[in-house]
C-alpha positions in Angstrom: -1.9 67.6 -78.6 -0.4 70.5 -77.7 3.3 70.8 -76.0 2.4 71.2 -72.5 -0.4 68.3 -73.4 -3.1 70.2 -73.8 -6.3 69.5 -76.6 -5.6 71.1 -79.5 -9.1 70.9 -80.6 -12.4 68.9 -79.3 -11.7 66.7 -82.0 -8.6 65.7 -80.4 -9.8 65.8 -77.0 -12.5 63.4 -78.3 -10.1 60.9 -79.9 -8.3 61.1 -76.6 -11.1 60.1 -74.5 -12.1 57.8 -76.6 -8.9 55.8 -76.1 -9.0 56.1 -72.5 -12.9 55.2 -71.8 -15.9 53.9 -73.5 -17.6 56.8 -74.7 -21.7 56.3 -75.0 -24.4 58.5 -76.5 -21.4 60.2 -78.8 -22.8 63.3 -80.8 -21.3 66.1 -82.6 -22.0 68.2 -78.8 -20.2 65.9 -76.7 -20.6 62.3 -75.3 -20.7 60.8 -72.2 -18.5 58.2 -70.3 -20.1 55.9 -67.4 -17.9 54.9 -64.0 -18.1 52.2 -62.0 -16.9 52.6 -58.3 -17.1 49.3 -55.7 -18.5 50.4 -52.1 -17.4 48.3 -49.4 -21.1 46.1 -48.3 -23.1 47.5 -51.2 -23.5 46.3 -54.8 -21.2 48.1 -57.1 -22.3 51.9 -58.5 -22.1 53.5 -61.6 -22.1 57.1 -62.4 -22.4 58.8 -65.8 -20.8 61.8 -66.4 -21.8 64.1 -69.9 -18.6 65.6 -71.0 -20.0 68.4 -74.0 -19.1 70.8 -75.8 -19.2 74.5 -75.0 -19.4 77.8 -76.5 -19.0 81.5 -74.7 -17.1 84.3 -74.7 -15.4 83.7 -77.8 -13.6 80.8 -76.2 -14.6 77.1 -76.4 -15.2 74.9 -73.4 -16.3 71.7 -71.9 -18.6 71.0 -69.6 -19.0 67.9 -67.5 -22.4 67.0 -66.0 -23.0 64.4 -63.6 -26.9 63.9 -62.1 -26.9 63.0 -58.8 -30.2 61.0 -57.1 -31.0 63.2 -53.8 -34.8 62.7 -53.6 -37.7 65.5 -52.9 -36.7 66.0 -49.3 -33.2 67.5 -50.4 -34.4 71.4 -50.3 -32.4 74.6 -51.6 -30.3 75.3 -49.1 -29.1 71.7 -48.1 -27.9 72.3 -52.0 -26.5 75.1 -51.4 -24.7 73.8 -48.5 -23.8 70.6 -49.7 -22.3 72.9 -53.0 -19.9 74.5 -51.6 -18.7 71.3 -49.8 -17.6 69.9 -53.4 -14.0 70.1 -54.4 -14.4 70.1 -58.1 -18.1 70.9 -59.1 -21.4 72.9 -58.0 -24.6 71.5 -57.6 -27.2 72.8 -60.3 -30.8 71.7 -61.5 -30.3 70.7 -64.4 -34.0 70.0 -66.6 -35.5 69.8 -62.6 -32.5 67.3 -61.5 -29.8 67.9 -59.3 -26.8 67.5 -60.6 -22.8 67.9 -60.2 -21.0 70.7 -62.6 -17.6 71.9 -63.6 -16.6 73.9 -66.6 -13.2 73.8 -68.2 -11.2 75.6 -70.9 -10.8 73.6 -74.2 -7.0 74.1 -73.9 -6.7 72.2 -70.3 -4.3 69.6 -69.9 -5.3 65.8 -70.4 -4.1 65.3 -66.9 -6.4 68.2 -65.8 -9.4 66.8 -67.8 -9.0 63.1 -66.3 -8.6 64.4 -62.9 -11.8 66.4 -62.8 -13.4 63.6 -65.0 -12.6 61.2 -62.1 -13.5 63.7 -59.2 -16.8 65.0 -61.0 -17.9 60.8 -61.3 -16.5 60.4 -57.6 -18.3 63.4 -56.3 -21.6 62.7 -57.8 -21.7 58.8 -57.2 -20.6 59.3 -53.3 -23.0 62.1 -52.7 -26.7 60.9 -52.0 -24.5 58.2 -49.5 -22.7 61.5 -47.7 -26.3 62.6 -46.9 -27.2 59.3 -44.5 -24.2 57.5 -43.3 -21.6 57.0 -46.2 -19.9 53.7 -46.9 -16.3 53.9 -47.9 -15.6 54.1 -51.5 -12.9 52.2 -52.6 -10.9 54.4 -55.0 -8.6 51.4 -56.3 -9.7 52.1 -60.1 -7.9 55.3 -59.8 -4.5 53.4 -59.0 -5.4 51.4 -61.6 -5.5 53.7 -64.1 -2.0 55.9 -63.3 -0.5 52.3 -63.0 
């Protein structure tokens, strides 16, 4: 780690997340880490989120991906709305799904990186329930983790 706690490397920023979460499909590119978030009256939801590995502009940077459920009535400019309602994403097709994105520098702080992890997951898992009436989310994981 660096002195002000950034990643180094993505080696290190892997080895990190890997002692925080479970990482699943891991690959040379990047890996992905799955949430769980309790609703209040609903079965519990989960949201995956693809943290990989990104090249451009001679820099290096990582991506986080979450794909969000919206259905074929959710049309380009209810995206476009409901994008720049998100605090720490955009909404992009990604391979014909929608889904939540954010782009940070490979130097970022590991506080910085957990805290858009958690938002991206948050934002993505809360979303198709914003669209209809939205149950509350309880965010108690998040106390739980800082605890």
């Amino acid at each position: 780690m660096g002195k002000d706690g950034s990643f180094e490397d993505w080696g290190a920023l892997v080895r990190w997340a890997t002692l925080r979460h479970t990482l699943v499909d891991q690959k040379e590119s990047g890996f992905a880490v799955v949430w769980r978030f309790a609703i209040e009256g609903e079965a519990p939801r989960r949201q995956r989120v693809e943290v990989k590995r990104r090249h451009g502009h001679d820099e290096e940077w990582i991506e986080l991906l979450a794909r969000v459920e919206l259905g074929a009535s959710f049309s380009a400019r209810m995206a476009l709305d409901t994008s720049g309602e998100l605090v720490a994403g955009t909404l992009v097709l990604d391979d014909g799904d929608y889904a939540i994105r954010s782009v940070l520098p490979r130097c970022v702080t590991r506080d910085a990186f957990e805290q858009a992890l958690e938002l991206i997951a948050f934002e993505a898992a809360s979303l198709p329930l914003s669209i209809a009436e939205p149950p509350t989310l309880s965010l108690g994981f998040l106390a739980e983790m800082y605890a």
